[in-house]
C-alpha positions, 0 to 999 in steps of 0.5 A: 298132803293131809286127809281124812281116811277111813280107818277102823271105822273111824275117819282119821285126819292122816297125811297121803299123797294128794290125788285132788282131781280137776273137775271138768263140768258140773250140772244140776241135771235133774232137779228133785229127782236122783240120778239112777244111771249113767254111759258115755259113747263109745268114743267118750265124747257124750255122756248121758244120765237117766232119772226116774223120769227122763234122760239127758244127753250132754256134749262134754268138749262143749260143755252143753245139753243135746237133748232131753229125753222123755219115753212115751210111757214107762219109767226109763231104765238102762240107756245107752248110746247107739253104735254109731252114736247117733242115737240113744237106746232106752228101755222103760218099765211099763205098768202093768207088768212089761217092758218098751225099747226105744230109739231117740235120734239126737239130731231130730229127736224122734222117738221109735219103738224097737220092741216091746212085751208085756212079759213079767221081765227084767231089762238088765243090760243093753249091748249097743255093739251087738244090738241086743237088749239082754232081759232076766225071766222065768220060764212059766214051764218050770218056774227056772230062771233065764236070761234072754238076749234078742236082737232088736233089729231081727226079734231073735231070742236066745234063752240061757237057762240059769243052774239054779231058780233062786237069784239075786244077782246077775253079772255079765263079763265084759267079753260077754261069754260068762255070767256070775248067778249069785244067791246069798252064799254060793256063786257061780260062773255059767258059760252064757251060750251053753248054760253049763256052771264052769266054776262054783264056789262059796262066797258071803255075798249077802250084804255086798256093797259092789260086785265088778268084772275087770276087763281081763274076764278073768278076776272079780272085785267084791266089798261087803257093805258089813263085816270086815268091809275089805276090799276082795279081789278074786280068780274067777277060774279057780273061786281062790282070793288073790288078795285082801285090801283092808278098807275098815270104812263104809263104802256106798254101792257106787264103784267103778273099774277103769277100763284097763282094770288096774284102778278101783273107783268107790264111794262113801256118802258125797266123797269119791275113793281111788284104790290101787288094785296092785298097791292096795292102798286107798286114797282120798279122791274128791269131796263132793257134798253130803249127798250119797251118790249113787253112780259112777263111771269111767270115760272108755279112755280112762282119762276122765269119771262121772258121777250122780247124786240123789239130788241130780247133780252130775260132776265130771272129773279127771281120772286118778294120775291124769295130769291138771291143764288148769285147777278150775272148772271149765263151766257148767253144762246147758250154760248158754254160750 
């Protein structure tokens, strides 16, 4: 089958295997607003998306709208669902300087608030599995950087502090045991309970594009927005390159990894790309539109990906090498049935 790839810069009209996936479901989520961040639960069967101004949870067997979510106050930010899945965590940016944890019950739709400061800091991620909200501060002693882990449930807090007060990026492994802290050219891997480096080497991170942890905790996958705009795959323990997979287009900020780390997700303006970590080989995925799009994420069983734009849209799609049970949609999402 025949299609456009990125080469040199160019897009060239070129014959490779097709991937064209199915789409599952589509839904104008957000109207006038873009979507800015997206989670499935745990066993894959709801997926929700966060705007500037509300979250929206979707039941993807039936294809329907559970509930929308509007926090009180602040600006939603990282959501994700409970541990049980019952529920959603929210987190808000509030004004002045602070930030709300809340909890939404799916089935009644009550709003509870789990913690809240009025504390300059950053909600970076949420660890539903061990109730934690992890934050991004500065010690008012010292002015160093730290991460905060605390319990939503106890209020315990456990401070890590960073090896250096300048920082750009902070990235967890998904064993929760390492962070990267990354400034414009050196990069570090710090043990999250000790605070101590375990591996610092030089790498050009100014104008990456994305910046992921397989889930081996073990290798790193980095694209530059300029240069060479290659894809890199890199070890962790030792800092070295394992391999360069020439991509010569512009990718957008948007990737994904599978959750067996084998299979990279990326995206250019309305278009969806898959890579073959091990092939090295990029593919023509899915076109969407002209709209960028901003998010996208695996199912936890690999099976299926989402995306979000910036005009609200949410598509789901079946994952690169799942088989097709029919070539057409299934419907739209919040359609009555």
């Amino acid at each position: 089958m025949r299609e456009f790839l990125p080469v040199a810069g160019l897009w060239l009209f070129v014959c490779v295997p097709s991937v064209q996936g199915e789409r599952l479901a589509f839904e104008h989520a957000h109207p006038k607003d873009m979507v800015l961040h997206m989670a499935f639960s745990q066993d894959g069967k709801r997926l929700l998306s966060v705007s500037l101004k509300e979250v929206k949870v979707y039941d993807i067997p039936q294809f329907k709208l559970v509930r929308t979510i509007v926090p009180t106050k602040g600006r939603p930010g990282y959501s994700a669902f409970s541990k049980k899945g019952d529920s959603v965590i929210v987190s808000t940016r509030d004004a002045p300087p602070g930030w709300t944890l809340y909890r939404f019950d799916l089935d009644t739709g009550k709003e509870s608030t789990l913690l809240s400061s009025g504390a300059d800091e950053t909600v970076m991620a949420l660890w539903p599995d061990r109730e934690q909200v992890v934050l991004h501060g500065i010690d008012p002693k010292d002015y160093r950087r730290v991460i905060k882990r605390v319990d939503w449930a106890s209020g315990k807090t456990t401070i890590t502090r960073l090896p250096f007060p300048v920082l750009s990026t902070v990235l967890f492994s998904p064993d929760r045991k390492l962070l990267l802290t990354q400034g414009d050219f050196e990069t570090e891997v710090v043990d999250l309970e000790t605070g101590k480096t375990i591996n610092g080497f030089r790498m050009d991170m100014k104008w990456k594009s994305f910046f992921l942890i397989a889930p081996d905790n073990r290798t790193l996958v980095t694209c530059h927005k300029l240069a060479t705009r290659d894809i890199v795959v890199w070890d962790l323990e030792s800092g070295r390159k394992r391999r360069t997979i020439e991509l010569n287009g512009p990718p957008n900020d948007a990737a994904a990894l599978c959750p067996k780390g084998k299979m990279l997700l990326f995206t250019h303006s309305g278009s969806v790309f898959s890579v073959d970590l091990k092939e090295g080989v990029p593919k023509r995925r899915e076109y969407l539109s002209a709209v960028t799009i901003r998010v996208v994420v695996f199912a936890p069983d690999g099976q299926s990906y989402a995306t979000g734009d910036n005009y609200g849209w949410l598509h789901l799609f079946t994952a690169p090498g799942v088989p097709k049970e029919g070539g057409k949609d299934k419907g739209k999402w919040g359609k009555k049935r």
